[in-house]
C-alpha positions as CSV (number, residue, x, y, z in Angstrom):
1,X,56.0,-15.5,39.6
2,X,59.8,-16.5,39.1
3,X,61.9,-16.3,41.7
4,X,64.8,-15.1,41.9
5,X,67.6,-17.2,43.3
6,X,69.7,-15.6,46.1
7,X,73.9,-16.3,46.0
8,X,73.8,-18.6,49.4
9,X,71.3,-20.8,46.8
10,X,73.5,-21.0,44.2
11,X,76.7,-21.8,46.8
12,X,74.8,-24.7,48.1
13,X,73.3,-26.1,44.9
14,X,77.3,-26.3,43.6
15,X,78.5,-28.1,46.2
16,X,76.2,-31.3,45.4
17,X,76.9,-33.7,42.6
18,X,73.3,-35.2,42.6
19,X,71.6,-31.3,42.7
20,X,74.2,-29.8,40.4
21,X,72.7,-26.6,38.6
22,X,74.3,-24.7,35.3
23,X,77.0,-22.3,37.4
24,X,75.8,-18.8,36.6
25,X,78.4,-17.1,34.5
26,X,80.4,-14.8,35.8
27,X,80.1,-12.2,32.7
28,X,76.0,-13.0,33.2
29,X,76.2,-12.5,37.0
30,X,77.7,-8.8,36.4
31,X,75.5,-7.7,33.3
32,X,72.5,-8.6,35.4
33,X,73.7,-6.9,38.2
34,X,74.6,-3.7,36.2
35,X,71.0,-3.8,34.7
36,X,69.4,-3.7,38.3
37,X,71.9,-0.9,39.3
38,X,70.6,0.8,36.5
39,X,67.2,0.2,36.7
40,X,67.4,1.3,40.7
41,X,69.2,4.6,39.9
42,X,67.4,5.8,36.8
43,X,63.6,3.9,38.2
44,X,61.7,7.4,38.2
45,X,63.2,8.4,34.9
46,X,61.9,5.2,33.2
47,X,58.6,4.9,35.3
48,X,58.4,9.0,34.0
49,X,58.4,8.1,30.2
50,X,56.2,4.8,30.6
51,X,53.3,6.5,32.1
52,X,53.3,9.0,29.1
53,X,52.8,6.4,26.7
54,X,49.2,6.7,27.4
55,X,46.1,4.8,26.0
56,X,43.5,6.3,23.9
57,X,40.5,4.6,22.0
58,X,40.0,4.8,18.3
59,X,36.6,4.6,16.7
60,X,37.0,1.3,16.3
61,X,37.2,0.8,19.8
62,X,40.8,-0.3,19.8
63,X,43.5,1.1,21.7
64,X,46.5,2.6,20.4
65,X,48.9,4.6,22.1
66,X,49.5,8.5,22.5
67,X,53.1,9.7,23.2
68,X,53.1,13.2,24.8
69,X,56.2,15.7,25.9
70,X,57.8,14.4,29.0
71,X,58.5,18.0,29.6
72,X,56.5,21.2,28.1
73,X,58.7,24.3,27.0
74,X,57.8,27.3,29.4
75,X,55.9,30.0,27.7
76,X,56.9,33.3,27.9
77,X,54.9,35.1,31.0
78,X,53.6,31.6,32.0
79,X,54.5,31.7,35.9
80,X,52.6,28.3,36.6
81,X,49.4,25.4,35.5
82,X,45.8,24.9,36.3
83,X,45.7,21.7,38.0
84,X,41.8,20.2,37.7
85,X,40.2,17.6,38.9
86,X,42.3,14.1,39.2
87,X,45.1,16.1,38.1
88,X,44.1,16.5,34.2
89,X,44.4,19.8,32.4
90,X,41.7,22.2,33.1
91,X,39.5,23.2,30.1
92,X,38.5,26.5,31.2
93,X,36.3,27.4,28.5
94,X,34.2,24.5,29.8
95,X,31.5,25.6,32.7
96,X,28.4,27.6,33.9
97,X,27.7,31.4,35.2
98,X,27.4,31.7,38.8
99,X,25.6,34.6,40.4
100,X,28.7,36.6,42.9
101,X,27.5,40.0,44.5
102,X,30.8,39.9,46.6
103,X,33.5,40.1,43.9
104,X,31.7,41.2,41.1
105,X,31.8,43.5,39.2
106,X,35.4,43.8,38.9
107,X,35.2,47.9,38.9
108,X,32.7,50.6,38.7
109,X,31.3,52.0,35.1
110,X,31.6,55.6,36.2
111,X,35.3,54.8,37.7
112,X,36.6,54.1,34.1
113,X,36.7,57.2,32.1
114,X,38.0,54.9,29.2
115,X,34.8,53.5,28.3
116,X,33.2,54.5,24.8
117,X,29.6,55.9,25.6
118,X,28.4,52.7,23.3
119,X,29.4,50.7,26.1
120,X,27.8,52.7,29.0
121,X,24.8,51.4,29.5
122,X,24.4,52.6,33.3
123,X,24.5,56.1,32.2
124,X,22.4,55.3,29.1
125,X,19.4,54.5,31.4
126,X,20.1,50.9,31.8
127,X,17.6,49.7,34.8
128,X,19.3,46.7,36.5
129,X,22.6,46.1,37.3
130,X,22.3,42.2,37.2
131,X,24.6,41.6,33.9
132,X,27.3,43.1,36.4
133,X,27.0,40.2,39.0
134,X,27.9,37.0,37.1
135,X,31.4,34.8,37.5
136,X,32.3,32.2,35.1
137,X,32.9,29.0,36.6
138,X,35.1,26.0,34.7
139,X,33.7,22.7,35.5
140,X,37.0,21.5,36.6
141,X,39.0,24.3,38.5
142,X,38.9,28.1,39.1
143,X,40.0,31.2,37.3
144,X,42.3,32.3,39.0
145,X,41.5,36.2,40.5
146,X,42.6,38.7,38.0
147,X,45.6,39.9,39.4
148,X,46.3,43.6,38.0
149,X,49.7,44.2,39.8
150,X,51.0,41.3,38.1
151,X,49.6,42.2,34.5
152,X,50.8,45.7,34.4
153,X,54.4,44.2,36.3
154,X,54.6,42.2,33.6
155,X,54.0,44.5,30.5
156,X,56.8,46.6,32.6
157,X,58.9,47.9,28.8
158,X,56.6,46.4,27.0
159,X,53.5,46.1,24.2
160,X,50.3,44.6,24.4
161,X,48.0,44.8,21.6
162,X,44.6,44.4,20.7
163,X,44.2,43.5,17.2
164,X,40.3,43.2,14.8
165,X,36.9,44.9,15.2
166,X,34.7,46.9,17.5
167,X,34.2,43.6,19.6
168,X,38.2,43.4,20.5
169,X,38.0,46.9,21.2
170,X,35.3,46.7,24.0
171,X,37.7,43.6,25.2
172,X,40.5,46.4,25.2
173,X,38.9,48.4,27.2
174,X,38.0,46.5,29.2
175,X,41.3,45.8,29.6
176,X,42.5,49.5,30.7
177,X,39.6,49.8,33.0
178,X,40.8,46.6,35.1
179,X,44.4,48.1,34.8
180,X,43.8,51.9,34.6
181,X,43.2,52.5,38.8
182,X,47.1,51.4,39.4
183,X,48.1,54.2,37.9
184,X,47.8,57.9,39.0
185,X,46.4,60.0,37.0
186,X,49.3,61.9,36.2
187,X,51.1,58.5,34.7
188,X,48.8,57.8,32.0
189,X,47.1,58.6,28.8
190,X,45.2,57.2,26.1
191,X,45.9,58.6,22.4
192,X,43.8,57.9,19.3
193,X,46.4,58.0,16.3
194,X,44.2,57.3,13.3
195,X,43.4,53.2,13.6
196,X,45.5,52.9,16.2
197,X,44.6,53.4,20.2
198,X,47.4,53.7,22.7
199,X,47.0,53.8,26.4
200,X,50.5,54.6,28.2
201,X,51.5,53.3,31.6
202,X,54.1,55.9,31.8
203,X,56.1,54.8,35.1
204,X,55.7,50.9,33.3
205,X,56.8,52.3,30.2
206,X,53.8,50.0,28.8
207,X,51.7,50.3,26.4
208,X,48.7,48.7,25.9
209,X,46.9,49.3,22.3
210,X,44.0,48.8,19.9
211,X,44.5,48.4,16.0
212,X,41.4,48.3,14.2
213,X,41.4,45.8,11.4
214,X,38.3,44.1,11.0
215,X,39.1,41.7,8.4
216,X,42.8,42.0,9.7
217,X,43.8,41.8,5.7
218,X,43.3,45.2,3.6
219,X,39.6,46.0,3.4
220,X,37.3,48.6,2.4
221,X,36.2,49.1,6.1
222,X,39.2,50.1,7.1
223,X,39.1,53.9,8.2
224,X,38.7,53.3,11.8
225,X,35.7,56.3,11.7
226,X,33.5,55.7,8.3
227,X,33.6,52.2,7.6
228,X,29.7,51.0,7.7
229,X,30.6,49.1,4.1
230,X,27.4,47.0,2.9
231,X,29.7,46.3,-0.3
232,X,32.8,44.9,1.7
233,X,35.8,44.0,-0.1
234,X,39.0,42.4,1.3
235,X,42.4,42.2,-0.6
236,X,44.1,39.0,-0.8
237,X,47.2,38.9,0.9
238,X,47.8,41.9,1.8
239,X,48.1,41.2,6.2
240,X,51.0,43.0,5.7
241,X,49.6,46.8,5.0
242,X,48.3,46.9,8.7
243,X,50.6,43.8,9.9
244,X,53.5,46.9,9.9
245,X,51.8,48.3,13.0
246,X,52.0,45.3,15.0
247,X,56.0,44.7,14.8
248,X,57.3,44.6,18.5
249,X,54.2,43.7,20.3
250,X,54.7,41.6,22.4
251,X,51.6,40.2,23.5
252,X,49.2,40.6,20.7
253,X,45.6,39.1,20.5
254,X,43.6,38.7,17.4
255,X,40.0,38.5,16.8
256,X,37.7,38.8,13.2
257,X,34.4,37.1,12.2
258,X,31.3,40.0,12.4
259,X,32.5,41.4,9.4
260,X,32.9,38.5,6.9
261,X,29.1,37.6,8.0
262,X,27.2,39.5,5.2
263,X,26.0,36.2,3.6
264,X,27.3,33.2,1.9
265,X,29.8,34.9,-0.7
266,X,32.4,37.3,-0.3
267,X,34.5,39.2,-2.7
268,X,38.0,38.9,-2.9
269,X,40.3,41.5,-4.6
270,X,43.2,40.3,-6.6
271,X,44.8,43.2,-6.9
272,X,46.0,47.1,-5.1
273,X,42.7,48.9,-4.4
274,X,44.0,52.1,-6.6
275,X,43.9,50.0,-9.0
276,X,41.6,51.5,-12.0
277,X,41.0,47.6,-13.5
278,X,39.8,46.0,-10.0
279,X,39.8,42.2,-10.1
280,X,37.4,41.1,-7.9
281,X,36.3,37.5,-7.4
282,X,33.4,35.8,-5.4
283,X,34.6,33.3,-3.4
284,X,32.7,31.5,-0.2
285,X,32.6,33.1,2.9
286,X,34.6,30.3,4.8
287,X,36.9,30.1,2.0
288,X,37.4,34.1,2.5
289,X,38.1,33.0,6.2
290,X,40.4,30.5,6.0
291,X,42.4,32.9,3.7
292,X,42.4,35.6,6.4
293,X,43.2,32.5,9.0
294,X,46.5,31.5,6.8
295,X,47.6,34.8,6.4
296,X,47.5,35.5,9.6
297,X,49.2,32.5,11.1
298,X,51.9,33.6,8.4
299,X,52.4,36.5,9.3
300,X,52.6,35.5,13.1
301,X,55.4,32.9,12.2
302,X,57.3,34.9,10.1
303,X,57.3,38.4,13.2
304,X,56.6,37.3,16.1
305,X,59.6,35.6,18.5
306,X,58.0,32.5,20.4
307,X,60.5,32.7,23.4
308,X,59.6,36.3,23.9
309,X,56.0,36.8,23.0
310,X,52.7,35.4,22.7
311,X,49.9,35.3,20.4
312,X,46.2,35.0,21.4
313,X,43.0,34.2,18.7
314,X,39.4,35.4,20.2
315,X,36.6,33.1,18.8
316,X,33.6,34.7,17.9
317,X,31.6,36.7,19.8
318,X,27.8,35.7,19.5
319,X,25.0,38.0,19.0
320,X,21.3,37.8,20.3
321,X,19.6,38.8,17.3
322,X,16.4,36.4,17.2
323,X,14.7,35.5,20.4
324,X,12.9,32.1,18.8
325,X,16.7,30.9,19.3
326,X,16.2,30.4,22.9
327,X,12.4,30.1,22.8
328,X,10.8,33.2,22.7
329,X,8.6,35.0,21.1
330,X,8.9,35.9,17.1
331,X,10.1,39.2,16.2
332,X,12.3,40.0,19.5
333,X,15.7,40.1,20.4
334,X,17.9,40.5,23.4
335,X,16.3,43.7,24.4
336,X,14.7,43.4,27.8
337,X,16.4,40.5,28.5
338,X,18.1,40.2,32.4
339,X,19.0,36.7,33.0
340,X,20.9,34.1,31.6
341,X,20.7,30.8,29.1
342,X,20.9,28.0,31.2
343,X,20.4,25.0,28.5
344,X,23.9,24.6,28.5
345,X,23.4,22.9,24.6
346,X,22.5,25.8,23.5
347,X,23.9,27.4,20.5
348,X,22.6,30.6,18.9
349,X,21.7,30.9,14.8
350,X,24.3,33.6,14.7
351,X,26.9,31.8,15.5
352,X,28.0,29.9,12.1
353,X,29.4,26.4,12.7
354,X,31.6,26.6,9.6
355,X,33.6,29.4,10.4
356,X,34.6,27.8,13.5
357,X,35.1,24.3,11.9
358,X,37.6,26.5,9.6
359,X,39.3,28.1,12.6
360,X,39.9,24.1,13.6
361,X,40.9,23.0,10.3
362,X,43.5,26.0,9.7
363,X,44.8,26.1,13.7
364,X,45.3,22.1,14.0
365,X,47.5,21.7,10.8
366,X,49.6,25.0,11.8
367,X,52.6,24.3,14.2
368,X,52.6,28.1,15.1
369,X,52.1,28.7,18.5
370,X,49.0,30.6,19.2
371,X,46.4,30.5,21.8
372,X,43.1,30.0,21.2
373,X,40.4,31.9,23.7
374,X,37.4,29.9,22.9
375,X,35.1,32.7,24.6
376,X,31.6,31.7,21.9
377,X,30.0,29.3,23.9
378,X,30.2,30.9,27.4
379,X,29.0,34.7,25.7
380,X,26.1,32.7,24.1
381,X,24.3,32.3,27.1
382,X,24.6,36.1,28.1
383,X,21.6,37.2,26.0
384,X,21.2,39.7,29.0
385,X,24.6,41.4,28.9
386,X,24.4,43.1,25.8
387,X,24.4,47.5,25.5
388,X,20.4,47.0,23.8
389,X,19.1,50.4,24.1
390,X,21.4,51.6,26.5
391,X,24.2,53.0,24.7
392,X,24.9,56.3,22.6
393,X,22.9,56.3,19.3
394,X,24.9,57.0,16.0
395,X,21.6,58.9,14.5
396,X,18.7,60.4,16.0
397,X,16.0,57.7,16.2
398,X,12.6,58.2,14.3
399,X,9.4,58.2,15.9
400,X,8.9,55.0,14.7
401,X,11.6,53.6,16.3
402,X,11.5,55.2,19.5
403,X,7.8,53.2,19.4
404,X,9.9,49.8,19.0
405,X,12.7,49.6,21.0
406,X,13.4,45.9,19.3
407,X,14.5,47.5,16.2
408,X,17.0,49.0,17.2
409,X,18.5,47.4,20.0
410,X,22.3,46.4,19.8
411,X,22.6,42.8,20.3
412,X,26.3,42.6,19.0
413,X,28.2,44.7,21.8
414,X,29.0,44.1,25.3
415,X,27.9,46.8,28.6
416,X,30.6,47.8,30.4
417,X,32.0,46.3,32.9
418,X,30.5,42.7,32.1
419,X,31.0,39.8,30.0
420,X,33.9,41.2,28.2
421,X,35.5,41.1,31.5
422,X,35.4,37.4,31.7
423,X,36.8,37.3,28.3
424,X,40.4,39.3,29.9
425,X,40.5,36.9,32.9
426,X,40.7,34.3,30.5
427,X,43.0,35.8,28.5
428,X,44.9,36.5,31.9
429,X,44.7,32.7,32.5
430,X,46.3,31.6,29.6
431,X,48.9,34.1,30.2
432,X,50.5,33.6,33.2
433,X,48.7,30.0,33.5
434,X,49.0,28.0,29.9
């Protein structure tokens, strides 16, 4: 180690002719002197940026070096961060169900008159009540508690939005039913206006809403009553014809995938559907998606203020359509199913890998700020939450099918209250806890 030599060192040392050392500059003595000044007044600053200069591994095996932001900008809404384990960054998406009878469920089906009767599955005869009684669990932290004075303080003047199919509907209502007992009766409403739903929190002036837009661009499934398409369609560029509706949200979440699934192609119009000549090309379905990604992330850069607002993407929600997935029997599906996955590898045949290697692709090259709730994994192991037979019936069932519930069990949606609660507590998370 060198030493450093103290000034009664150098006094001595000068004053013998046999010893005689180089005499330290006087210009030398003060630059030095400045640096340590410098070094002692600005020490945490500098320690501060060295320690983000941190090293990472290649595949190689060689290190290299990751700058990050000294300081992150604060989101709008964000009051605070998850802290995990050893201080790193919580990924909350990452974890296992626990069973909680004490704080679960978060309200009562038959206090939430908001509910669609597809999603009651209590007063559809549902049996058990177990799908109710299960908390999410991060591997490195805690959710925090769903906090609905803070949510609805929050939206106080302002718009929240749910934007895509029947699945972000069911996480809208979900929504209003963890909101909804805040508010006396006499200070809200919920109003269906054609594809738009709009519950008022009339002493918040809030609003929190529903657009349905499966395919988010222009479609042929897009009257919000009569849109069982087998044929689906979806116009090419055209965000904007529902985008319109969504001006002056201010926290708006996104979700689409069920509808593009109808196989490996999809057809793409090129043109205005009035059109008499349609142009209509075949394209694959991930190309379809990516489309649908870019437009959106366009049209999110171009209306949406990032000091003001915030954007959220749902991932996909998984279905439980074939039993042999999780090793049961051929021919059966989620129906009669109470308890949870607990191979925590698993991953259902539903769930296409390439869409969400396309969501990747598209979100990591975009600089637009949007949040990503990556709810697929954590619903695929709740084969036992979904509405099955339990839920109102668009037809009358046949004989036949009233003598196998399988075929016709829904193993799409969600019971209320349930998983799709999980999915808002997240959402909370990343709201006020980026």
């Amino acid at each position: 180690m060198k030493q450093i030599l103290q000034p009664s060192s150098i006094s001595s040392s000068a004053t013998s002719p046999l010893l005689r050392k180089p005499r330290l500059s006087p210009y030398l003595f003060t630059l030095l002197a400045f640096i340590v000044f410098v070094a002692i007044l600005y020490g945490e600053d500098f320690m501060c940026i060295f320690s983000q200069l941190e090293p990472s591994s290649t595949n190689s095996g060689r290190p290299i070096l990751r700058t990050t932001e000294k300081k992150k900008e604060k989101l709008p809404f964000a009051i605070g961060r998850l802290q995990g384990k050893a201080m790193e960054e919580c990924d909350v998406f990452s974890g296992r169900w626990v069973k909680d009878e004490l704080t679960r469920p978060l309200y009562q089906e038959s206090e939430c008159p908001y509910i669609q009767p597809q999603l009651t599955c209590q007063e559809h005869g549902r049996p058990d009540k177990e799908y109710q009684f299960w908390r999410w669990q991060p591997h490195a932290c805690s959710l925090p508690s769903f906090n609905a004075t803070l949510m609805l303080e929050s939206l106080r003047g302002k718009r929240m939005m749910f934007v895509g199919d029947s699945l972000n509907r069911g996480m809208y209502v979900s929504m209003v039913c963890l909101l909804h007992s805040l508010i006396p009766e006499h200070a809200k409403s919920m109003k269906t206006f054609d594809s738009l739903t709009v519950f008022t929190a009339k002493e918040y002036n809030a609003t929190i809403e529903f657009y349905w837009a499966p395919f988010l661009l222009e479609s042929n499934s897009d009257n919000a009553i009569i849109h069982r398409v087998s044929d689906r369609i979806v116009r090419k560029g055209s965000i904007n014809k529902h985008g319109r509706h969504w001006k002056g949200v201010d926290i708006l979440v996104f979700n689409t995938y069920l509808w593009w699934m109808t196989g490996l192609k999809m057809k793409i119009l090129q043109g205005p559907f009035d059109e008499q000549e349609k142009e209509i090309v075949e394209v694959s379905t991930e190309d379809a998606y990516r489309m649908a990604m870019k437009s959106m992330l366009r049209w999110v850069k171009k209306n949406m203020d990032v000091n003001k607002t915030r954007v959220f993407f749902t991932s996909m929600s998984p279905s439980h359509g074939k039993s042999i997935d999780w090793g049961g029997e051929p021919g059966q599906n989620c129906y009669n199913e109470t308890t949870i996955i607990k191979d925590s590898e698993y991953w259902g045949s539903d769930c296409r890998k390439s869409i969400m290697k396309v969501i990747g692709e598209v979100f990591s090259k975009s600089k637009v700020p949007i949040t990503f709730l990556n709810i697929t994994q954590l619903s695929s192991y709740r084969r036992d939450a979904h509405t099955s037979i339990y839920k109102k019936q668009w037809s009358p069932l046949t004989p036949e099918q009233l003598a196998n519930p399988v075929s016709y069990a829904d193993c799409v949606h969600w019971c209320l209250p349930g998983l799709q609660d999980t999915w808002n507590e997240l959402l909370f998370t990343k709201l006020f806890y980026p």
